[in-house]
C-alpha positions as CSV (number, residue, x, y, z in Angstrom):
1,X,0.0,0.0,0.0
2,X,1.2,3.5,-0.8
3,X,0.4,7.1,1.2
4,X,-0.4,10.1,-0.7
5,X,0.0,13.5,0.6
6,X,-2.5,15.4,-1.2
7,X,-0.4,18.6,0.2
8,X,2.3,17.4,-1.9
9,X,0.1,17.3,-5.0
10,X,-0.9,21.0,-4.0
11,X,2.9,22.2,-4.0
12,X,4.1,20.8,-7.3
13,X,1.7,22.0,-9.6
14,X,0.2,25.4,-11.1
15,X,-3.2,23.5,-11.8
16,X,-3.3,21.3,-8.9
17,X,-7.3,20.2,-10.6
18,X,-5.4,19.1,-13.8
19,X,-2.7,17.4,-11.8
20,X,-5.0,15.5,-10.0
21,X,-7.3,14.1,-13.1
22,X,-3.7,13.0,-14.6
23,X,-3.2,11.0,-11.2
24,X,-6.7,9.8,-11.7
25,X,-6.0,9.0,-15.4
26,X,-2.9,7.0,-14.5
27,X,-4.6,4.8,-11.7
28,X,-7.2,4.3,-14.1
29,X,-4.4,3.2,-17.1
30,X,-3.0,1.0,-15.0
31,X,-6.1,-0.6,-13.6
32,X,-8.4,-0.9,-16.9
33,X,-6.1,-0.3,-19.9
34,X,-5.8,-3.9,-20.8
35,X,-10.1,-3.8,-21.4
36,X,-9.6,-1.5,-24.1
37,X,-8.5,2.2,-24.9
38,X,-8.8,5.8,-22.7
39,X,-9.4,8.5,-24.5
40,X,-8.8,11.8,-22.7
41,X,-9.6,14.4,-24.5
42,X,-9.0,18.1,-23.7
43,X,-12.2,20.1,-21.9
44,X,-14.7,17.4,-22.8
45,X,-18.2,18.1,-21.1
46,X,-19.2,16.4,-17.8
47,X,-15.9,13.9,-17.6
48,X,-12.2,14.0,-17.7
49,X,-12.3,10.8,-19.8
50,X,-13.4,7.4,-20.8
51,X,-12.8,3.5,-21.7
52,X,-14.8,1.9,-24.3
53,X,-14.4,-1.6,-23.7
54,X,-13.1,-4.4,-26.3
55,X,-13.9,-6.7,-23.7
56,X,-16.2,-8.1,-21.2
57,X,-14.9,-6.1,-17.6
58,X,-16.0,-7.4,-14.3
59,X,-15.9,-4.5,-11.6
60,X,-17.4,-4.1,-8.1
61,X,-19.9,-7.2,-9.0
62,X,-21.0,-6.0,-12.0
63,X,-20.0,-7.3,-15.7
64,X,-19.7,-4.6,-18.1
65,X,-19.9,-5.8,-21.6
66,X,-17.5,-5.0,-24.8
67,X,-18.9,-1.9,-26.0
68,X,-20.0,0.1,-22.9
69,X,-18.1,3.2,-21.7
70,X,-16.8,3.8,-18.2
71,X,-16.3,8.0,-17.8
72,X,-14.6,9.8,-15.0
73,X,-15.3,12.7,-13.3
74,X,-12.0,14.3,-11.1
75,X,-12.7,16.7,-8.5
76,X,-10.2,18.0,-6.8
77,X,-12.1,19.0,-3.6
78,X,-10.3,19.3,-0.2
79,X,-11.3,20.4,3.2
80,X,-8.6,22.7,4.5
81,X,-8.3,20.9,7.9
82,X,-9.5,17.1,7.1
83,X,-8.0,16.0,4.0
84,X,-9.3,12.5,4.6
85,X,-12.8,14.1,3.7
86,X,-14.3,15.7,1.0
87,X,-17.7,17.5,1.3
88,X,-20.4,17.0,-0.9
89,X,-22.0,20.3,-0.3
90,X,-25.4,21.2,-2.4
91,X,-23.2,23.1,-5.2
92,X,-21.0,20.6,-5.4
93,X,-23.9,18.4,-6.2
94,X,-25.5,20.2,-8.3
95,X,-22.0,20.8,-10.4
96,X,-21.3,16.3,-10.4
97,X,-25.6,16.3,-11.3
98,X,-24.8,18.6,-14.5
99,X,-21.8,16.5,-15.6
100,X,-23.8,13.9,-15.4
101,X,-26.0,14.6,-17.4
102,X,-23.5,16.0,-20.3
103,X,-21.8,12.8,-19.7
104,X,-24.8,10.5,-20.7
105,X,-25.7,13.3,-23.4
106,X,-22.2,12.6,-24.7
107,X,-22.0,9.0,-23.7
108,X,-25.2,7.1,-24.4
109,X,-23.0,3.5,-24.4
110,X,-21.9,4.7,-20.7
111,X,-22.5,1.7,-17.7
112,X,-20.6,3.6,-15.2
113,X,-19.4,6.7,-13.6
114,X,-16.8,6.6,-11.4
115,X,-16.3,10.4,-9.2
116,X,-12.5,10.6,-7.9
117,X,-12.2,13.2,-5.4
118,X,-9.3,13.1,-2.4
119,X,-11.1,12.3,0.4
120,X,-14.3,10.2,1.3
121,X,-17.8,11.8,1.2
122,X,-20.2,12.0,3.7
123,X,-22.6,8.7,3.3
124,X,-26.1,10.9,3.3
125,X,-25.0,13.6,0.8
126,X,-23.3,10.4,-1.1
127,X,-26.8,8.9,-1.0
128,X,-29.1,11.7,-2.2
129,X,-26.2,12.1,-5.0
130,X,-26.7,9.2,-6.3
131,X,-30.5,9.1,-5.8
132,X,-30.2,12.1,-8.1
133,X,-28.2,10.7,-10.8
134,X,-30.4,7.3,-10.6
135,X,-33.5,9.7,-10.9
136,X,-32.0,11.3,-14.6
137,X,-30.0,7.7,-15.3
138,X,-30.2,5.1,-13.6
139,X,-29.1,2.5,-16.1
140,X,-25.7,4.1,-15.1
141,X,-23.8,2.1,-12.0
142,X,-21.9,5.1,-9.9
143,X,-18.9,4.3,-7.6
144,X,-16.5,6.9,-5.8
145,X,-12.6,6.4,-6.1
146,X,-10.8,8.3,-2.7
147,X,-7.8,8.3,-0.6
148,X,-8.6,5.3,0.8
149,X,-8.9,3.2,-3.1
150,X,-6.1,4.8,-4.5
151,X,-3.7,3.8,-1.7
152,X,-4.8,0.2,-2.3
């Protein structure tokens, strides 16, 4: 298991948002880039970027055929004195709600949406999130990658 210092992230970086959806990209790489090909493309709407899958992927109990798309969403969203946290406050809801929804616009073949942010959410702002996406898509699986995932 590795540590991450999310302060660390902070220091080396003019953009420390785009630094951390290239940490997310690279975790992702390594993890799924033998189902198929990420595509990141530059300022697309409501992800930082997507797998289509060549091949059948079986994630968190669920088997994603070849064909669907798996799309990220990187927030880089720290509490200034609990990094092991990240609040999911109504905004920030709202903002992950509309990329969702410009996501499935763009991404019709999309089975699931994974939202990296640093630290772990709340479980009842979690839960009405995703009762919110589920209400506009909720063909969609949605997991949440944080501290805790990417150090395992």
């Amino acid at each position: 298991m590795i540590e991450i210092n999310w302060n660390q992230l902070k220091q080396n970086s003019n953009s420390k948002e785009i630094t951390f959806e290239k940490f997310c990209h690279q975790v992702a790489v390594a993890k799924f880039g033998d189902y198929g090909k990420i595509t990141y493309p530059y300022n697309m709407a409501g992800s930082e970027f997507y797998l289509t899958l060549v091949k059948p992927l079986d994630y968190e109990g669920v088997t994603y055929p070849a064909g669907a798309e798996i799309c990220w969403q990187a927030k880089f969203w720290v509490n200034q004195n609990d990094l092991e946290n990240t609040s999911l406050t109504k905004p920030r809801r709202k903002e992950l709600l509309e990329g969702f929804k410009d996501t499935c616009d763009a991404h019709p073949n999309m089975a699931l949406w994974i939202i990296c942010t640093p630290g772990m959410v709340k479980d009842k702002a979690y839960h009405e999130l995703k009762t919110n996406l589920a209400a506009f898509n909720s063909r969609v699986e949605i997991t949440h990658w944080h501290k805790s995932v990417f150090e395992s």
